[in-house]
Residue frames relative to the residue before (quaternion, step in Angstrom):
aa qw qx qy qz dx dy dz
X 1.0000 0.0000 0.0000 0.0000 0.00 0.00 0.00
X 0.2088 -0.7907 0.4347 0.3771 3.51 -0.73 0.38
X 0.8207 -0.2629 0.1919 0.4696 3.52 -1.80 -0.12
X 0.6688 0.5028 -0.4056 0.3679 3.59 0.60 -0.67
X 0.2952 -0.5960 0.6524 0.3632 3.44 -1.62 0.53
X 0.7866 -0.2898 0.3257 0.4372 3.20 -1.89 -0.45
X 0.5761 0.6711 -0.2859 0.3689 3.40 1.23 -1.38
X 0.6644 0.5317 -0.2188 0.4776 4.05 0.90 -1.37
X 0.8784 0.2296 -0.2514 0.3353 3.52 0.55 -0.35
X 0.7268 -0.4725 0.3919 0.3081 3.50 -0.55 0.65
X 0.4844 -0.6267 0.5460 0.2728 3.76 -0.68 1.14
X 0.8856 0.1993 -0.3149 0.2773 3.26 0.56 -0.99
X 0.4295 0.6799 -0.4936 0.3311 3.33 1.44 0.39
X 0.6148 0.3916 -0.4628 0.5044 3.67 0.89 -1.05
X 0.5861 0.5763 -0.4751 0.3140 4.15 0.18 -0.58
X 0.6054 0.5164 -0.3373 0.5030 3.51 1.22 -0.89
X 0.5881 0.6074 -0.3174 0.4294 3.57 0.78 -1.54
X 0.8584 0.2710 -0.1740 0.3993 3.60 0.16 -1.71
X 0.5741 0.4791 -0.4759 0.4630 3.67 1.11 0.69
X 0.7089 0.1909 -0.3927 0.5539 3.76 1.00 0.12
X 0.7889 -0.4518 0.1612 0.3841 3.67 0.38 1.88
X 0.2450 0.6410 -0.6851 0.2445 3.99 0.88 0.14
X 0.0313 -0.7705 0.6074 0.1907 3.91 -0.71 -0.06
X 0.3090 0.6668 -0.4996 0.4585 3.26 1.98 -0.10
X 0.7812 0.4674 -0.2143 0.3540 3.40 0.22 -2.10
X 0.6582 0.4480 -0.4397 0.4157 3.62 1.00 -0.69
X 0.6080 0.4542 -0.4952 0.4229 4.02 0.38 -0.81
X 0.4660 0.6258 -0.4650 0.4182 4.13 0.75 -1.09
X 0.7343 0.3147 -0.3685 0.4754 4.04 0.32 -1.31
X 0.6031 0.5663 -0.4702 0.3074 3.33 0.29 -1.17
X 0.7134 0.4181 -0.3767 0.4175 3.47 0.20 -1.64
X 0.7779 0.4441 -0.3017 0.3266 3.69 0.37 -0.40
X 0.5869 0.4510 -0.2360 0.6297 3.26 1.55 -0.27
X 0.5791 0.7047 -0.3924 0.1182 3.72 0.72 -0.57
X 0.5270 0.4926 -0.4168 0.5531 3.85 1.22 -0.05
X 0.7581 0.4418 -0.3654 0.3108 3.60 0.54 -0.32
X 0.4656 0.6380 -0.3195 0.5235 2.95 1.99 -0.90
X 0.8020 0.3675 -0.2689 0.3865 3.68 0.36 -1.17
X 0.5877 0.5888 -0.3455 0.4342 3.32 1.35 -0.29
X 0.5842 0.4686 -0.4050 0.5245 3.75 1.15 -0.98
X 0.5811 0.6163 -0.3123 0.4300 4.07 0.91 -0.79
X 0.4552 0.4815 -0.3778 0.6467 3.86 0.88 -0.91
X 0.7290 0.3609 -0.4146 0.4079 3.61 -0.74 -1.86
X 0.7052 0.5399 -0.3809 0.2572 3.61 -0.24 -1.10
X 0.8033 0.3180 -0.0982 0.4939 3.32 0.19 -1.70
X 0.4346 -0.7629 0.4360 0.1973 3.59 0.79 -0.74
X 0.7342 0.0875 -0.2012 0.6425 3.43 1.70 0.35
X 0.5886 -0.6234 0.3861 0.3403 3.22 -1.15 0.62
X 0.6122 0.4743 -0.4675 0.4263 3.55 0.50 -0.41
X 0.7180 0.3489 -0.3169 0.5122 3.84 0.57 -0.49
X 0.4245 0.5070 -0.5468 0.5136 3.78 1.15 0.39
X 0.8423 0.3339 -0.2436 0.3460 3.31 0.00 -0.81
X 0.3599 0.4378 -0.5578 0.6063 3.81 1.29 0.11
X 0.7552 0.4357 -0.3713 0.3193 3.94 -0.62 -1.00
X 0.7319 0.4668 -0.1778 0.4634 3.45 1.14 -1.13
X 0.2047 0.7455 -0.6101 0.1735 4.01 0.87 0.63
X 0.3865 -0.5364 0.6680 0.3416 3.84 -1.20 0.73
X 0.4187 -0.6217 0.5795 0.3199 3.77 -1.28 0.52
């Protein structure tokens, strides 16, 4: 991993990163996005146990 945290780089640099395949840069959004991610999941399915089958970290 490098020296940087999630916090040092720019949203829209890791967004650039995880569209040309960084998978580093893609887990970086997730972790920062991940209550909303799991929260749009809940809304969808309507129960947590199928939030969290939809919501898997890649």
């Amino acid at each position: 991993m490098h020296p940087h945290t999630v916090h040092e780089i720019p949203e829209t640099d890791l967004l650039r990163r995880a569209q040309s395949g960084n998978r580093e840069a893609l887990e970086q959004l997730i972790m920062l996005h991940e209550h909303r991610i799991f929260t749009l999941a809940l809304r969808m399915t309507g129960n947590v146990a199928d939030a969290q089958d939809a919501y898997r970290r890649p």
